[in-house]
C-alpha positions in Angstrom: -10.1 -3.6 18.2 -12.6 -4.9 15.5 -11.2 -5.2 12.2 -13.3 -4.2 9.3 -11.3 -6.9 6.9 -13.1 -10.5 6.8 -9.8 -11.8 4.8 -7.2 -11.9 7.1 -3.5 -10.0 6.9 0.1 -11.6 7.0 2.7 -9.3 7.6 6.9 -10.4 7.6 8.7 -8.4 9.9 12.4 -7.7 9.0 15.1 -4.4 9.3 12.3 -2.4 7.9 9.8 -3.0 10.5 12.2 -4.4 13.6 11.3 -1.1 15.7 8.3 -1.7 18.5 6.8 1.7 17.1 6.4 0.2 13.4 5.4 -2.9 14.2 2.6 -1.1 16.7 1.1 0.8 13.6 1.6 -2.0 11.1 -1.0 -4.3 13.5 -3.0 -0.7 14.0 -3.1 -0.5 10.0 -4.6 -4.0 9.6 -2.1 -6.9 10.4 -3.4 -10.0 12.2 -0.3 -12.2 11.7 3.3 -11.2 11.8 6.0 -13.7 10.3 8.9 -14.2 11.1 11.5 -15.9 8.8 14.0 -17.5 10.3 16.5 -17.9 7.0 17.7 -14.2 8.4 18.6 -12.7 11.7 19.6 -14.4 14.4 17.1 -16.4 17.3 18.1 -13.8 19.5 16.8 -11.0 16.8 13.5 -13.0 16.9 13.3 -13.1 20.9 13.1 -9.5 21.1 10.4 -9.5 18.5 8.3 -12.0 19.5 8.2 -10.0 23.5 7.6 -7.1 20.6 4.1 -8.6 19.6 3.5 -9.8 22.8 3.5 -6.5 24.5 1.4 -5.0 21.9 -0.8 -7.9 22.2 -1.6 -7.3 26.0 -1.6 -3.5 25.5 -4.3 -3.8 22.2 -6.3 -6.8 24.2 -6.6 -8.4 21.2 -5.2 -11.9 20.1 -2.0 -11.3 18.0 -0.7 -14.6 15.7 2.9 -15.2 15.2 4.5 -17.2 12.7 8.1 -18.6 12.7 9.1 -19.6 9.0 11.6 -22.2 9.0 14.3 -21.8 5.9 14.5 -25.3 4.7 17.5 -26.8 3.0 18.6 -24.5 0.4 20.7 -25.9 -2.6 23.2 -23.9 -3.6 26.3 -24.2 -5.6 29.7 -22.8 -4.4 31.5 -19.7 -5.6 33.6 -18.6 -8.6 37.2 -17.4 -8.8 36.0 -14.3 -10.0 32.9 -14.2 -7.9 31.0 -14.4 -11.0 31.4 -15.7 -14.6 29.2 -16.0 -18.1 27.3 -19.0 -19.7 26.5 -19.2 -23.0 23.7 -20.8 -24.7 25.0 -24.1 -25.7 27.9 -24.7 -23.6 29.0 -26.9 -22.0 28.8 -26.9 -17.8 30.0 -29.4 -15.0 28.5 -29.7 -11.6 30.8 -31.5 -9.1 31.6 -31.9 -5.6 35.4 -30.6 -5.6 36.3 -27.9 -3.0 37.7 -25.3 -5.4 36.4 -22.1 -7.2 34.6 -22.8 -10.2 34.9 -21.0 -13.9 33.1 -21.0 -17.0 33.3 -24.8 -17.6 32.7 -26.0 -13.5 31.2 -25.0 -10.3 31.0 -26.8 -7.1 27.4 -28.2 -5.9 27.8 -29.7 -2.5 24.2 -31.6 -2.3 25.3 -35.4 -3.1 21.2 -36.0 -2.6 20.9 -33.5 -6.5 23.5 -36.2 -7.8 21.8 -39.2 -6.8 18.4 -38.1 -8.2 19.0 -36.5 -11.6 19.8 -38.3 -14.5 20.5 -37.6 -18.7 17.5 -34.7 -19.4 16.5 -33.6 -16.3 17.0 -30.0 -15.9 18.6 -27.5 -12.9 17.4 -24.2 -12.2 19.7 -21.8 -11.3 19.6 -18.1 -9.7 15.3 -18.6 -9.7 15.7 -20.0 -13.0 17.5 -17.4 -14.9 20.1 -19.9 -15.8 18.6 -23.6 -17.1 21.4 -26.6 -17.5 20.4 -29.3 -19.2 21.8 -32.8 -17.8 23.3 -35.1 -20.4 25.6 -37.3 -18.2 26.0 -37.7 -14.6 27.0 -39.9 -11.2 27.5 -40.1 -7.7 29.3 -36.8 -7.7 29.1 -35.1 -10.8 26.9 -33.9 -13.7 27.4 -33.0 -17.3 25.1 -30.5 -18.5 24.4 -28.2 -21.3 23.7 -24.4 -20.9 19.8 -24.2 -22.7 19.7 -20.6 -21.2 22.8 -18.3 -20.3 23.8 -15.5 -18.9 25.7 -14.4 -15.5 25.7 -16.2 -12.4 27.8 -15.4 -9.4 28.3 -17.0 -6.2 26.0 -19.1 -4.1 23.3 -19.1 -6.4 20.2 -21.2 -5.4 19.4 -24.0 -7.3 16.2 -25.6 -8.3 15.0 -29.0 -9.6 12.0 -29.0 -10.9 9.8 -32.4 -10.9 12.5 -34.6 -9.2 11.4 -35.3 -5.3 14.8 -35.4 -4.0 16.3 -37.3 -0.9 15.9 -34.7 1.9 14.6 -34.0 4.6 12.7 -30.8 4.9 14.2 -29.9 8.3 17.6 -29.4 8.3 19.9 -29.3 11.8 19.6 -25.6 11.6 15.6 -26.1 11.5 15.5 -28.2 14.3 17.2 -25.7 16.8 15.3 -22.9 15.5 12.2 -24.9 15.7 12.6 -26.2 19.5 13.5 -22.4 20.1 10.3 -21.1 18.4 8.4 -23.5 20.4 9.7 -22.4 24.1 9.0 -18.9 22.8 5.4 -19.7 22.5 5.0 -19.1 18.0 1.6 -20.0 17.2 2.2 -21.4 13.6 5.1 -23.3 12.3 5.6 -22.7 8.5 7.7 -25.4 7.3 9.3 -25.0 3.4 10.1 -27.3 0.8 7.8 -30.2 2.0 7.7 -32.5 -0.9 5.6 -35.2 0.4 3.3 -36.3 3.4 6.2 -37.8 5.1 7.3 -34.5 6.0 5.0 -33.2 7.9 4.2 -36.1 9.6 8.1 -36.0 11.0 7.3 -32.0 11.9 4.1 -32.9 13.5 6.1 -35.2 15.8 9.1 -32.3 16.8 6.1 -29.9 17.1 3.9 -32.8 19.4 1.1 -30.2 19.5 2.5 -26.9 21.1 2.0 -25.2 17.6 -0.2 -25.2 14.5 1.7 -26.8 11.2 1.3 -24.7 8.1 2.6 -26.4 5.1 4.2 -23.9 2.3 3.1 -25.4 -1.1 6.4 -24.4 -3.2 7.4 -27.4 -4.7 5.3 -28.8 -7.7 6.0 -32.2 -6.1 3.8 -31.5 -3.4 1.0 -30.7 -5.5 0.8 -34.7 -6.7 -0.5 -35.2 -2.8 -2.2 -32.2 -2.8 -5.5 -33.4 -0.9 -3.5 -36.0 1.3 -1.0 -32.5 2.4 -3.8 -30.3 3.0 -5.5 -32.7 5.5 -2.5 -33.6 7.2 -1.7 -29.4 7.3 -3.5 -27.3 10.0 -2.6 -24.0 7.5 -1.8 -24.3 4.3 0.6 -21.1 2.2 0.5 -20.8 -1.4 4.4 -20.2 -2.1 3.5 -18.4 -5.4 7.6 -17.5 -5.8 9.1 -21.0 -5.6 5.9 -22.6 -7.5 6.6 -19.9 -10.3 9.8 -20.8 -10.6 9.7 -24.7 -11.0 6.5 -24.4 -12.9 5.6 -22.2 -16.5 4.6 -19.1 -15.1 0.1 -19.6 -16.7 0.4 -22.6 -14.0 1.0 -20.7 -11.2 -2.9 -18.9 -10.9 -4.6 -22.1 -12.0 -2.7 -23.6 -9.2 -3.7 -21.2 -6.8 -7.2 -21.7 -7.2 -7.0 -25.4 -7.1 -5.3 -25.3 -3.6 -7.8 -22.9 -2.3 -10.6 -24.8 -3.0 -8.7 -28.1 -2.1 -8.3 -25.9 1.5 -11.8 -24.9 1.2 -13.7 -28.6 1.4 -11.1 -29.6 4.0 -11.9 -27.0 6.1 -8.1 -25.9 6.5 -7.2 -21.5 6.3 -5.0 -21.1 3.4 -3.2 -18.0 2.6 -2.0 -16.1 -0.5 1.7 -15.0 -0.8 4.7 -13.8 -2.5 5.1 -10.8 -4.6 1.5 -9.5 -3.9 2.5 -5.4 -3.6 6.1 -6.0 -4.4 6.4 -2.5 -6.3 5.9 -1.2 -2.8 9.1 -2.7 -1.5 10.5 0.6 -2.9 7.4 3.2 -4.4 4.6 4.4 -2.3 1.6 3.2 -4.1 1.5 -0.5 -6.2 0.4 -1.3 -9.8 -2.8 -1.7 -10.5 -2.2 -5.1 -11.9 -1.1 -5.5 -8.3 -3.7 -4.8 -6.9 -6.2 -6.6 -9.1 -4.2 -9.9 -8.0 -4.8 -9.1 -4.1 -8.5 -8.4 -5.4 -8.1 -12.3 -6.9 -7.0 -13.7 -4.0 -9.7 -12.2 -1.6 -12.5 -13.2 -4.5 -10.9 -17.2 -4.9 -11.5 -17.1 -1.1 -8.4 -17.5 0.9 -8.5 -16.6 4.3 -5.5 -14.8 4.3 -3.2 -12.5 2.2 0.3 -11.7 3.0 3.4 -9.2 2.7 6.8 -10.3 2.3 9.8 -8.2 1.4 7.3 -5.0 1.4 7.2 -4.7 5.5 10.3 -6.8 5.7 12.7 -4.7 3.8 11.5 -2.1 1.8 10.6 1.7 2.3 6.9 1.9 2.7 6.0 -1.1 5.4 3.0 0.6 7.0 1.7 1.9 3.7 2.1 -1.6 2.2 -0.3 -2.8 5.1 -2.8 0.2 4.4 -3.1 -0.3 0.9 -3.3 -4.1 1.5 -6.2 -3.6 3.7 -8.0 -0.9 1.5 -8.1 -3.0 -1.5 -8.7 -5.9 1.0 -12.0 -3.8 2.4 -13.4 -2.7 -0.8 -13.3 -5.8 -2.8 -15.3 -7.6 0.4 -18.0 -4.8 -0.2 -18.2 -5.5 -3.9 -21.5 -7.6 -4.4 -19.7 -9.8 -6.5 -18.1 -10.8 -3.8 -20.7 -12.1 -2.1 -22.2 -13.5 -5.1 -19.2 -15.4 -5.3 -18.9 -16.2 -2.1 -22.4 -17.5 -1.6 -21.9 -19.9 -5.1 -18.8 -21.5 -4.0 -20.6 -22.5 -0.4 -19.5 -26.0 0.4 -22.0 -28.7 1.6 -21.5 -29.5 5.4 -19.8 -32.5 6.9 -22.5 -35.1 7.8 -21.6 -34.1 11.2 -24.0 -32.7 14.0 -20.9 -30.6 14.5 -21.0 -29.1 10.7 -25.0 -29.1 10.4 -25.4 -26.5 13.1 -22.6 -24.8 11.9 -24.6 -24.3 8.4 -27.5 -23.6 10.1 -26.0 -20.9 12.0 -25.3 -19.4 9.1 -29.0 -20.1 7.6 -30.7 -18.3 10.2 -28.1 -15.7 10.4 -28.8 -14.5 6.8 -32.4 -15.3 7.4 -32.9 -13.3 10.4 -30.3 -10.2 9.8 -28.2 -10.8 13.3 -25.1 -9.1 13.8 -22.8 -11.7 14.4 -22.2 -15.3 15.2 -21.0 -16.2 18.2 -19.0 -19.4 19.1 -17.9 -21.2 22.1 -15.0 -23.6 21.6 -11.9 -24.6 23.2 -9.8 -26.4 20.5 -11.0 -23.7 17.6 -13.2 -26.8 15.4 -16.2 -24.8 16.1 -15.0 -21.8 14.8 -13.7 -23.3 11.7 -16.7 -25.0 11.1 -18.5 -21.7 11.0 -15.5 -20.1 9.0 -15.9 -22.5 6.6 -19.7 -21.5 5.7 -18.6 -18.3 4.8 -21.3 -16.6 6.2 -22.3 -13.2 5.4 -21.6 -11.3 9.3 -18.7 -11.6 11.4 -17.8 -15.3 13.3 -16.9 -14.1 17.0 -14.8 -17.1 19.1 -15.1 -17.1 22.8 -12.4 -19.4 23.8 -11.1 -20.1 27.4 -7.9 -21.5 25.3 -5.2 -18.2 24.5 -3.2 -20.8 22.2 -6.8 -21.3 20.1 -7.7 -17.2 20.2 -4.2 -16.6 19.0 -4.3 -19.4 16.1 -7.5 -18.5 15.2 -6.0 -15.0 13.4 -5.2 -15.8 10.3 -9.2 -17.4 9.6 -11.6 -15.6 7.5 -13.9 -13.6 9.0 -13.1 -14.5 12.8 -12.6 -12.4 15.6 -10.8 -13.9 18.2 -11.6 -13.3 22.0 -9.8 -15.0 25.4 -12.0 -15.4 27.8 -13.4 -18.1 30.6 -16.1 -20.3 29.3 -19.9 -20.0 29.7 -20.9 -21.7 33.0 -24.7 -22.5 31.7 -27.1 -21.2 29.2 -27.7 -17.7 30.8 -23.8 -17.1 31.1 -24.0 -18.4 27.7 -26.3 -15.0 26.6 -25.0 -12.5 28.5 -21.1 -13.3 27.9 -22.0 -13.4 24.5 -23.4 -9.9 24.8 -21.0 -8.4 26.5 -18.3 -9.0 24.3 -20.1 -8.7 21.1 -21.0 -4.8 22.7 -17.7 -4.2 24.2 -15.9 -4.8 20.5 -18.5 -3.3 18.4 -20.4 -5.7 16.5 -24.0 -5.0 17.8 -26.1 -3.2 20.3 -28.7 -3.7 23.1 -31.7 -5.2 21.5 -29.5 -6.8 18.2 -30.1 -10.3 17.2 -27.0 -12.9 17.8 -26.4 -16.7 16.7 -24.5 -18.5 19.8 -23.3 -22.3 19.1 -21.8 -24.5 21.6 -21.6 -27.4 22.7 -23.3 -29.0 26.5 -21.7 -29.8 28.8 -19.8 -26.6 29.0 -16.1 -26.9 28.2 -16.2 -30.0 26.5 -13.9 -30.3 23.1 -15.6 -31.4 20.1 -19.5 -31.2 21.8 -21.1 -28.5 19.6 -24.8 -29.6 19.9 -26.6 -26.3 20.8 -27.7 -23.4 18.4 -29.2 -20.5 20.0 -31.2 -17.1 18.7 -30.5 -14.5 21.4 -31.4 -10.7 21.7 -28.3 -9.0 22.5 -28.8 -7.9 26.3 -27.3 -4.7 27.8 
């Protein structure tokens, strides 16, 4: 099934779209990637979807990503005798560690790691910021703070602290399990959340020793002071655009985005777009148009992926959130500004032979007018190489490797296909052909790039760049 979309589709699968019929027309309406997010349901819950997607994957014959989103530690404080009480501006507000129901001058915070990094003027976030406290005191186990901005907050409201790294680890016990039970189900991408610095994802990249790709969810502004460093330790990198918006002033947030997807760009790595990007669909059929325009942004700044949270997850229109995300998706790639930009924000290649044929492949292939490039690899470098040039026709992976087809998904412009690798150079050609026929990207006759690399089957060889005539 060729895809007409060159930026790629995320889609989170909740109690709106649990049913093997809805998640069938969500990946017919455009999705690529379905995530999973594993701070609700149970693993059970995800079992059943993952042999969901894999079904539908066999029946499509068509590589199908998914993504398991661990929850992180959440911070939260405890709960109120009247489940929910009113600060004022100005007041006064203790945080402590005592195992009783708060009012309006206390509430419980059981995270001893908040205590231990805050100190006089360092603000909470509570409730995604609608309540800010003001620290003017605190120790081991408790904080003094003043109300700067009130209002009502009820139980078990998160809380945020914005520009402190803070003493935890970014997997908690909970993670752990769910992680080792992602991995024996065979997820393709591990999203791991409030990573604060490269530390963390080297301890993920140890649990996950290689059986999934790490993608890195850039939601805390601390991250962003190792941004480069995180990005080319990441294999994927997620712009959290809801938690960066509500740790940061809300003008930072798109000037942020664009700095991570060109930081993603030069390394190479697919990034993708997300949070709130059709949220009016959650509950009305079509989105704003200032919506819109910011899935238009996304696709222009060059991310290789967009993505749909609480709209397929949880709300009333999940397939029509996918179709409008791939219409405006669709006709903002056949803009000619699009490839105006595209073509200006083109990245010099690696000094690499690797890289060099890679931007030659896509040299000739806007020279010449082929159909498609085709590349053979078997750890997915190739591809991304050729990904990576932005080139202006589709980038077709042959890979012997269903773990590389499958995490391949979520990259610009590819289209992923399983298959045995090319035994020699007319193998090379006429596998090439065949598939490149079969899934409707040229015709008998039609030009073709292949790259490769010689021997045959050999990780990291890429040394061959071929012209070919498409044969029938």
């Amino acid at each position: 099934m060729r895809r007409k979309h060159l930026t790629k589709i995320v889609a989170t699968l909740g109690p709106a779209s649990s049913d093997p019929k809805i998640i069938r027309r969500l990946f017919e309406s455009g999705v690529d990637v379905f995530r999973l997010n594993f701070s609700h349901g149970t693993q059970d819950d995800k079992k059943d979807l993952i042999a969901t997607i894999r079904a539908l994957e066999q029946d499509a014959g068509r590589p199908i990503a998914v993504m398991m989103d661990l929850q992180g530690p959440k911070l939260r404080i405890g709960t109120f005798a009247g489940d929910k009480v009113t600060l004022r501006d100005g007041a006064a507000f203790r945080l402590d560690m005592e195992d009783k129901p708060g009012d309006e001058k206390r509430v419980r915070l059981p995270h001893k790691e908040i205590f231990q990094a805050i100190g006089p003027d360092t603000d909470l976030l509570v409730d995604d910021g609608r309540i800010r406290l003001r620290v003017k005191k605190s120790g081991a186990d408790f904080a003094e703070t003043e109300v700067v901005t009130g209002g009502v907050i009820s139980n078990r409201k998160g809380v945020n602290v914005p520009g402190v790294v803070l003493p935890l680890s970014s997997l908690t016990e909970k993670d752990q399990s769910d992680l080792q039970f992602g991995l024996n189900q065979g997820v393709d991408y591990v999203a791991l959340s409030f990573v604060q610095q490269p530390q963390d994802l080297a301890d993920a990249r140890r649990l996950i020793a290689g059986r999934a790709a790490l993608l890195t969810k850039l939601e805390k502004p601390a991250a962003i002071n190792s941004l480069n460093e995180i990005v080319e330790m990441s294999d994927v990198v997620m712009v959290a655009r809801g938690d960066l918006g509500v740790e940061l002033p809300p003008e930072d947030v798109p000037v942020l985005q664009k700095r991570i997807i060109t930081a993603c760009r030069e390394y190479g790595k697919p990034v993708i777009v997300a949070t709130q990007m059709l949220e009016s669909m959650v509950h009305s059929p079509t989105p704003t148009r200032a919506e819109a325009s910011d899935v238009a942004t996304a696709v222009y700044d060059g991310a290789d992926a967009v993505m749909l949270s609480a709209e397929t997850a949880a709300g009333d229109f999940p397939v029509e959130s996918v179709r409008m995300m791939n219409r405006i998706v669709e006709r903002t790639e056949q803009d000619p500004l699009f490839r105006k930009i595209t073509e200006a924000s083109r990245l010099d290649p690696e000094p690499t032979a690797a890289d060099a044929i890679s931007a030659a492949a896509c040299q000739v292939a806007q020279t010449l007018s082929v159909k498609a490039i085709v590349t053979y690899t078997t750890s997915g470098s190739t591809t991304l190489r050729a990904a990576r040039e932005r080139p202006e026709v589709p980038v077709i992976c042959l890979t012997p490797n269903r773990d590389t087809a499958r995490r391949l998904a979520v990259v610009w412009g590819v289209h992923s296909i399983h298959t045995t690798d090319a035994r020699d150079f007319l193998d090379m050609v006429e596998k090439a052909s065949r598939h490149v026929i079969q899934d409707g990207f040229a015709v008998k006759g039609d030009r073709i790039v292949i790259t490769a690399g010689f021997p045959f089957g050999t990780p990291g060889s890429t040394n061959i760049l071929r012209i070919a005539r498409v044969e029938g």
